[in-house]
C-alpha positions in Angstrom: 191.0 86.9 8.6 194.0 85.8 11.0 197.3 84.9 11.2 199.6 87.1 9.0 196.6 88.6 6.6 195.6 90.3 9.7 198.5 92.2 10.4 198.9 94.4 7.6 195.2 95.9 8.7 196.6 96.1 12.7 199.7 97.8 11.8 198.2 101.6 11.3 196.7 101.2 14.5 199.8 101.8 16.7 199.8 105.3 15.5 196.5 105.9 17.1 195.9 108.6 19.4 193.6 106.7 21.5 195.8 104.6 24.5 193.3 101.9 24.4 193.6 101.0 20.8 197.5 101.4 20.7 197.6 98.3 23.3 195.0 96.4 21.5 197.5 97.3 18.5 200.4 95.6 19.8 198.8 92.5 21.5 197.5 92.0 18.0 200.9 92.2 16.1 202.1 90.0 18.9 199.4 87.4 18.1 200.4 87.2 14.4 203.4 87.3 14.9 204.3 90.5 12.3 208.4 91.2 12.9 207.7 93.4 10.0 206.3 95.8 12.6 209.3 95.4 14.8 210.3 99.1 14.4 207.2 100.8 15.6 206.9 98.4 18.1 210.7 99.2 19.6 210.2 102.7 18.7 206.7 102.8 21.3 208.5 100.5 23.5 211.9 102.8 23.6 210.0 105.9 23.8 206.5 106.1 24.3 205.5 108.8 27.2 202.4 106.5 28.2 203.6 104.1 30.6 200.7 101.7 29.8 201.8 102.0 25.7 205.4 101.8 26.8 205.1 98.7 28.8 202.5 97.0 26.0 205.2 97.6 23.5 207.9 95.7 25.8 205.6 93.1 25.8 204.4 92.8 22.1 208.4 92.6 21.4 208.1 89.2 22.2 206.8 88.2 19.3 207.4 90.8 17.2 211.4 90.3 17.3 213.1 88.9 14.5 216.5 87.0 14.9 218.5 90.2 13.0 216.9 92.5 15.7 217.7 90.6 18.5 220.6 92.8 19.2 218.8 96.1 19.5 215.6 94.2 21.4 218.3 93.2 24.3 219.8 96.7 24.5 216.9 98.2 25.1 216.3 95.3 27.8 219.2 96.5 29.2 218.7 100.2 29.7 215.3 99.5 31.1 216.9 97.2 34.0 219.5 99.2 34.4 217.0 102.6 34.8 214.7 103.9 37.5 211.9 102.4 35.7 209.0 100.9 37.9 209.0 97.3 38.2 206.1 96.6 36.3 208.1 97.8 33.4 211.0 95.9 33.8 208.8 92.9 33.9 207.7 93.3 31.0 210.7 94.0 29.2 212.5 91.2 30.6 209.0 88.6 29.3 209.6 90.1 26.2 213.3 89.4 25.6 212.5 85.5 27.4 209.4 84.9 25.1 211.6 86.0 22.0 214.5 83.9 22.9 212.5 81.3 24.6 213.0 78.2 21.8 216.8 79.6 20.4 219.2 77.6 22.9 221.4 81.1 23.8 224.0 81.6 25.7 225.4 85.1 27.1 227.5 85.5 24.5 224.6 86.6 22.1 223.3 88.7 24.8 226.3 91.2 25.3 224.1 94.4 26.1 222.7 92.5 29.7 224.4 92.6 32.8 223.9 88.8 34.1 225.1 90.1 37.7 221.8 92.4 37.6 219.7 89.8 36.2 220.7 87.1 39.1 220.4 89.6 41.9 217.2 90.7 40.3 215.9 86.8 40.3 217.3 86.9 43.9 214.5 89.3 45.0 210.3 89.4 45.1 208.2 90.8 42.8 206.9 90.3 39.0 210.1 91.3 37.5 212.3 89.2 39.4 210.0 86.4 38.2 210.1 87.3 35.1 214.2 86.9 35.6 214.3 83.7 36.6 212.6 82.4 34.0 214.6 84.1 31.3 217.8 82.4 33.2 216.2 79.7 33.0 215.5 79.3 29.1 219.4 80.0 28.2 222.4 78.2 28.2 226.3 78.4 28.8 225.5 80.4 32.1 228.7 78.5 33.7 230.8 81.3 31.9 228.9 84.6 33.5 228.1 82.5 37.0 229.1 80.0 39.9 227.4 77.7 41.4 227.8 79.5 44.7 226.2 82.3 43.0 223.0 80.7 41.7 222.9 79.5 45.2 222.9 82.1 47.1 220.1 83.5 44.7 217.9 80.5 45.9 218.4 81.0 49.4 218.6 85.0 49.7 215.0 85.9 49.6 213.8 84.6 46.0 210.5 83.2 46.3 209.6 80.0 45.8 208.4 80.1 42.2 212.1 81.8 41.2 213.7 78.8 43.7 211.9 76.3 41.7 213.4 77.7 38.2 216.4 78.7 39.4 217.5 75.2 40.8 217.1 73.9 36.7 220.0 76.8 36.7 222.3 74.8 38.8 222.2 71.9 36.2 224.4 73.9 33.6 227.3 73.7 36.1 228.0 69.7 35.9 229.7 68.3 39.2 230.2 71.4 40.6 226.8 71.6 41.4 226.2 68.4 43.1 226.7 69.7 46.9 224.0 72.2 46.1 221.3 70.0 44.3 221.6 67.6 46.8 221.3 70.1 49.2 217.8 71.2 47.7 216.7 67.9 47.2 216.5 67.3 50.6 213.6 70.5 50.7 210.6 69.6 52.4 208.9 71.7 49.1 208.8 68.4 46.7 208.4 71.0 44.1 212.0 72.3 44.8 213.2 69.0 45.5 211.9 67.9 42.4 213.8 70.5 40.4 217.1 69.6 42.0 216.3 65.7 41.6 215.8 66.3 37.6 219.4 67.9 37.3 221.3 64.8 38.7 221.2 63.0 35.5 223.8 65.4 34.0 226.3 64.9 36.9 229.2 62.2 37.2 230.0 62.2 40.8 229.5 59.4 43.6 227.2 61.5 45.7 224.2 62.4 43.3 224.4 58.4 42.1 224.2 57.3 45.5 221.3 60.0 45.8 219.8 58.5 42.6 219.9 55.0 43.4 218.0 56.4 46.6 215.2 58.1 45.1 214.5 54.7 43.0 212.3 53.7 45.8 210.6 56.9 46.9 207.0 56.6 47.9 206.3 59.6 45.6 206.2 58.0 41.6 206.6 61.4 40.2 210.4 61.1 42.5 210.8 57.6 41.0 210.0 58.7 37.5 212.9 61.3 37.8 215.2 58.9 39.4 214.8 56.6 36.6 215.4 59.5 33.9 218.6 60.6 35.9 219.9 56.9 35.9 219.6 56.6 32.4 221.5 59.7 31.5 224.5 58.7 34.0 227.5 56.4 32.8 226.5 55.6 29.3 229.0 53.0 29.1 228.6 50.9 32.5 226.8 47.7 31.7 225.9 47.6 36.0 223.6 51.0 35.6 221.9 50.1 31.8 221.2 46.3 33.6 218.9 48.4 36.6 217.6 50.6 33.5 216.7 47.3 31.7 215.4 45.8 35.0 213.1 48.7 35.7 211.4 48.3 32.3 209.5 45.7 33.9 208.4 47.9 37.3 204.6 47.2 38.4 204.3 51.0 38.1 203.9 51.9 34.6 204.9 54.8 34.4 208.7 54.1 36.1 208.6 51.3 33.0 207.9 53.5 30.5 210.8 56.2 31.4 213.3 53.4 31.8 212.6 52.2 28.2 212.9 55.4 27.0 216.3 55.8 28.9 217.5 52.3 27.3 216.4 53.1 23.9 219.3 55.6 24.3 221.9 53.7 26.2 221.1 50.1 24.5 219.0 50.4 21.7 219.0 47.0 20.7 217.5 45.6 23.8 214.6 48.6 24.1 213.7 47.4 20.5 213.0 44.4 21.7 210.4 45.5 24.4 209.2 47.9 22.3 208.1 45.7 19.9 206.7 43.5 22.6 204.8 46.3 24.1 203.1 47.6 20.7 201.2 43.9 20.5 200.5 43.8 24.0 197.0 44.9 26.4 198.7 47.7 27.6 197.9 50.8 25.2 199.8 53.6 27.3 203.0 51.3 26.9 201.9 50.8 23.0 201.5 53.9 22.2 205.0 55.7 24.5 206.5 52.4 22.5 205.4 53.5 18.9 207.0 57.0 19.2 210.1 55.5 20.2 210.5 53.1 17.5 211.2 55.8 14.9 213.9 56.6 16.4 215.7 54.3 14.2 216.3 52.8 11.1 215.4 49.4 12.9 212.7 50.6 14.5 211.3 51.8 11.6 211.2 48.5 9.8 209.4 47.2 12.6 206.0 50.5 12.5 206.2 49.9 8.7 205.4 46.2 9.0 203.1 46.8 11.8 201.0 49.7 9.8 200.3 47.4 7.0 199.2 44.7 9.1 197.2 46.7 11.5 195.1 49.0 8.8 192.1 51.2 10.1 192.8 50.5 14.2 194.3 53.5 15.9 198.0 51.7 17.0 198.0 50.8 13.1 197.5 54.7 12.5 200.0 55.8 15.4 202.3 54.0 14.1 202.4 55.6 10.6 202.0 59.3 12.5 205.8 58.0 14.0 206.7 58.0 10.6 204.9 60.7 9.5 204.1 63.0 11.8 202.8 65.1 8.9 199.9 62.7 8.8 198.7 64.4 12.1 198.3 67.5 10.7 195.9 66.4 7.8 192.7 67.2 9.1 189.9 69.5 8.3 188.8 72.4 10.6 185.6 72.2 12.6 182.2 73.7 12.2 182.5 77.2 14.1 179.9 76.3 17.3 176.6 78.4 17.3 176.5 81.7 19.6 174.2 80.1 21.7 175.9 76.9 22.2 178.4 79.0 23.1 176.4 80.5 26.1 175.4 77.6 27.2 178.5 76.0 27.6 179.6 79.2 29.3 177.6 78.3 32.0 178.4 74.8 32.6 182.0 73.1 33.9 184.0 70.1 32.7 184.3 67.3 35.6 187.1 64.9 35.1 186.7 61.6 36.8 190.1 60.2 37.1 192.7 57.8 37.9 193.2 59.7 41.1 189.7 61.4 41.9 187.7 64.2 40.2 188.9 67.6 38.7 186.6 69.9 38.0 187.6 72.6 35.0 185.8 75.8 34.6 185.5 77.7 30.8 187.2 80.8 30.6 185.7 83.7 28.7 188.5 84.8 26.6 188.3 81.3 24.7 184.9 80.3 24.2 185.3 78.7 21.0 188.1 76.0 22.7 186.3 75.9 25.7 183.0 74.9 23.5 185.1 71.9 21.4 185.9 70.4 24.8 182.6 70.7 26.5 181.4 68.8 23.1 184.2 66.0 23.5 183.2 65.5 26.7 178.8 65.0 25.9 180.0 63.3 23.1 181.5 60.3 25.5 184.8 61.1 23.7 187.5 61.9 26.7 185.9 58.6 28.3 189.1 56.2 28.2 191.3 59.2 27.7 195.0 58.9 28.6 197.1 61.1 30.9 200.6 59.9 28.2 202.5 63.3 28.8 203.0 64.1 32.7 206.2 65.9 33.1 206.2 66.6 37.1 206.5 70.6 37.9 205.3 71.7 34.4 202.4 70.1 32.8 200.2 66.8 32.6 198.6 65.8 29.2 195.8 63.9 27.9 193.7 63.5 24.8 195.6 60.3 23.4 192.7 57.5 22.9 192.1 54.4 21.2 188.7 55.8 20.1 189.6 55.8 16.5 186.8 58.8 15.8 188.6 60.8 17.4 191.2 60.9 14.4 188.1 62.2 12.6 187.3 64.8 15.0 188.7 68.1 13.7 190.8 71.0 14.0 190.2 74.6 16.5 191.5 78.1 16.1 194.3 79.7 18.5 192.2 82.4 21.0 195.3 83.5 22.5 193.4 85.5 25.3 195.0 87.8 28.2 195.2 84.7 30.3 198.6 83.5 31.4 199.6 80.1 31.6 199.4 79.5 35.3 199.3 76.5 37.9 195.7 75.3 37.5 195.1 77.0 33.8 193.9 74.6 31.2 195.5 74.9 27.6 195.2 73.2 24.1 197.6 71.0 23.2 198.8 71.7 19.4 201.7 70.6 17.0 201.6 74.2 15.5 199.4 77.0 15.1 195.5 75.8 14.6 195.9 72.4 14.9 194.8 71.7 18.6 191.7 69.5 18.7 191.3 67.1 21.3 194.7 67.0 23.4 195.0 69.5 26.2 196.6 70.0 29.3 196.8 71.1 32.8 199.7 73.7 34.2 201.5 72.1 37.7 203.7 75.2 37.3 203.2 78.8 36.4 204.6 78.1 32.8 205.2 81.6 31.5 206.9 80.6 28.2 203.7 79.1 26.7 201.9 82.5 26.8 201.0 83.5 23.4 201.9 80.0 22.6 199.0 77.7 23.7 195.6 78.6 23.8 193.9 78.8 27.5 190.6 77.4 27.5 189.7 76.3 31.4 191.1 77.1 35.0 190.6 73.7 37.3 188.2 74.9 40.0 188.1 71.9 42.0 190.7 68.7 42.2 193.9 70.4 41.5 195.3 67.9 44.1 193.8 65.1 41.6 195.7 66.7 38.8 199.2 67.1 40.8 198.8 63.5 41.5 198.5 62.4 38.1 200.8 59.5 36.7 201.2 58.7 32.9 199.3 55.9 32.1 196.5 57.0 33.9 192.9 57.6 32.2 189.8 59.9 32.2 187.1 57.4 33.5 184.2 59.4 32.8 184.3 63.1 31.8 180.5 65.1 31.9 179.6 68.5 31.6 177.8 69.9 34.9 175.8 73.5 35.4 178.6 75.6 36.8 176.3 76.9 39.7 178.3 74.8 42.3 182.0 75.7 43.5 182.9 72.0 43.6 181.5 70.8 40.7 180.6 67.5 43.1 
């Protein structure tokens, strides 16, 4: 049983008398997603006299709230911030209104109830719920009409802590020009994590001074700086031949990944001429640049002429199959489940890590309990000899870096997991599944460079890097899994 057949049997459970089963309850109506439970869950959550209930209930909303109750669910976010209520509870409310609204693209407006001065001078402060803040700023829009730059500012540097300084910088973004003074500002930071936030919203600016700071970070010792100079460039003056000529010429960087993000920025300021190297790059050595190259080619009508031609001339290899999957991405998603592993299989992986040899040195990933059955399907890729050859093609600097992609063609073959959404929270280090919707991960996955609370609930956590996290920070796409093993987990370093 899962999914939505198992919360009809969960539901009766919230009226338990026993605390402990209540908050198993909930985080199972969370898990399967059951907004038909959405008023037992906002009646515990508005007011349950068990703190621990009450706060599990906030929580669970997040998944529990349908669009038509979104109104009520941000009222009650409101009273809660605006009460006496201990912080830990106003955490969780506020993760459960973020986690409901994380995907919708709102803007204050459809939030009347809350009082954006609160939340800001709540983000402004330490402590879980002010994290918490931040990042629900952080996944709406429009918040130019409720703030000033000066404001969001001033939140940065009046005592927020770095992980609400990082999130809050994306912030600044909304506010165009105006904000230019202050992103520079922050890109200066001697934290590259904040600078790197500030650095990723000068692509929506106009002004001199963020150009000129652009056209500076182009030749940045750090690539992950270049690779976000390169994506601001391309989003600034669409129509000035001068800046989509430097886009064009840094197609052809040494660096592959600074090549790859400029194509992508000319297949949306000259699409023409990135069809061209696309279609250069899908026949060429390279298979990072074929592979970033078929995805972009359907984005067009023209570029779709050219993955149909190439899928019927290039049957049974995996660019031949890639290229269809950019036509149909429903393709992906036809594959069987695998064989649930053994018990003991299970407990023997348990006690054994997964060592990365890499690109940039060795990361060493240790199973976590709460997902056994994941944990177990990677452990098998990896004695398998399947991650060998495995490319980092999704590294997206300050949130996550992503392999599984392979010319292995097996490995199309290989089979689908089951979610085990466990307690664990999608932190920097955690190791999660990659999937293209509920059940479908198999053998993608990816490493968290930043506490990235709106996956919770979303992506399975298998693994918690151990050893190498420098390794993993220093990732570039393009890069590949040399050799990946399975080692007894007896030694810290996994060396």
């Amino acid at each position: 049983m899962s999914g939505n057949d198992a919360c009809p049997v969960i539901r009766p459970y919230v009226a338990s008398d026993n605390p402990d089963i209540v908050v198993a309850a909930l985080a199972g109506l969370a898990n399967c997603r059951d907004t038909g439970s959405f008023a037992a869950v906002y009646e515990l959550a508005a007011s349950s006299g068990h703190r621990i209930i009450q706060a599990a209930a906030l929580k669970a909303l997040a998944f529990t709230t349908a669009e038509l109750d979104r109104r009520p669910h941000s009222g009650l976010v409101a009273e809660v911030l605006q009460s006496e209520a201990p912080e830990a509870m106003k955490a969780a409310a506020i993760y459960g209104l973020m986690q409901s609204i994380t995907y919708s693209g709102l803007s204050p407006s459809d939030l009347p109830a809350l009082d954006f001065a609160l939340l800001l001078e709540q983000a402004a402060k330490p402590g879980p719920a002010s994290i918490q803040a931040a990042y629900l700023l952080a996944r709406l829009a429009g918040l130019s009409s409720v703030y000033t730059p000066d404001g969001v500012m001033a939140a940065i540097e009046g005592g927020a802590m770095p992980e609400q300084q990082y999130v809050l910088a994306k912030v600044l973004a909304q506010f165009g020009d105006a904000a230019s003074p202050f992103l520079i500002k922050l890109a200066a930071n001697d934290d590259y994590r904040l600078a790197m936030s500030a650095l990723r919203g000068l692509g929506g600016l106009t002004d001199a001074a963020s150009m000129a700071l652009i056209e500076q970070s182009l030749s940045h010792e750090n690539p992950a700086f270049r690779h976000l100079a390169v994506t601001a460039l391309s989003a600034r003056n669409q129509g000035d031949a001068s800046t989509t000529a430097q886009v064009v010429a840094l197609t052809s960087d040494k660096n592959p990944w600074v090549a790859v993000t400029a194509l992508r920025g000319l297949m949306r300021r000259a699409p023409d001429r990135a069809l061209s190297i696309a279609e250069a790059w899908i026949a060429g050595d390279d298979y990072y640049r074929a592979f970033v190259a078929l995805g972009m080619l359907a984005q067009s009508d023209e570029g779709k002429a050219i993955l149909t031609d190439y899928t019927a001339a290039h049957p049974g290899t995996i660019r031949g199959r890639e290229a269809a999957i950019a036509l149909d991405p429903s393709i992906e998603a036809i594959r069987q489940p695998r064989k649930t592993p053994s018990v003991s299989l299970l407990r023997s992986y348990s006690n054994r890590a997964l060592v990365l040899e890499t690109t940039r040195g060795a990361i060493c990933i240790a199973p976590l309990a709460e997902a056994p059955y994941a944990a177990a399907n990677f452990m098998l890729l990896a004695d398998a000899g399947k991650m060998d050859g495995m490319l980092w093609h999704r590294v997206i600097p300050n949130f996550v870096t992503q392999a599984g992609q392979s010319e292995d063609f097996s490995l199309a073959t290989w089979g689908t997991i089951r979610e085990e959404w466990g307690a664990q929270s999608h932190e920097v280090g955690t190791v999660g599944v990659a999937t293209a919707g509920p059940d479908t991960g198999s053998a993608q996955f990816f490493i968290n460079t930043a506490h990235n609370l709106h996956l919770d609930g979303r992506y399975t956590v298998f693994g918690k890097v151990v050893d190498g996290m420098d390794a993993a920070k220093a990732l570039q796409e393009g890069d590949v899994i040399e050799k990946a093993t399975t080692v007894p987990n007896s030694n810290a370093t996994c060396r």
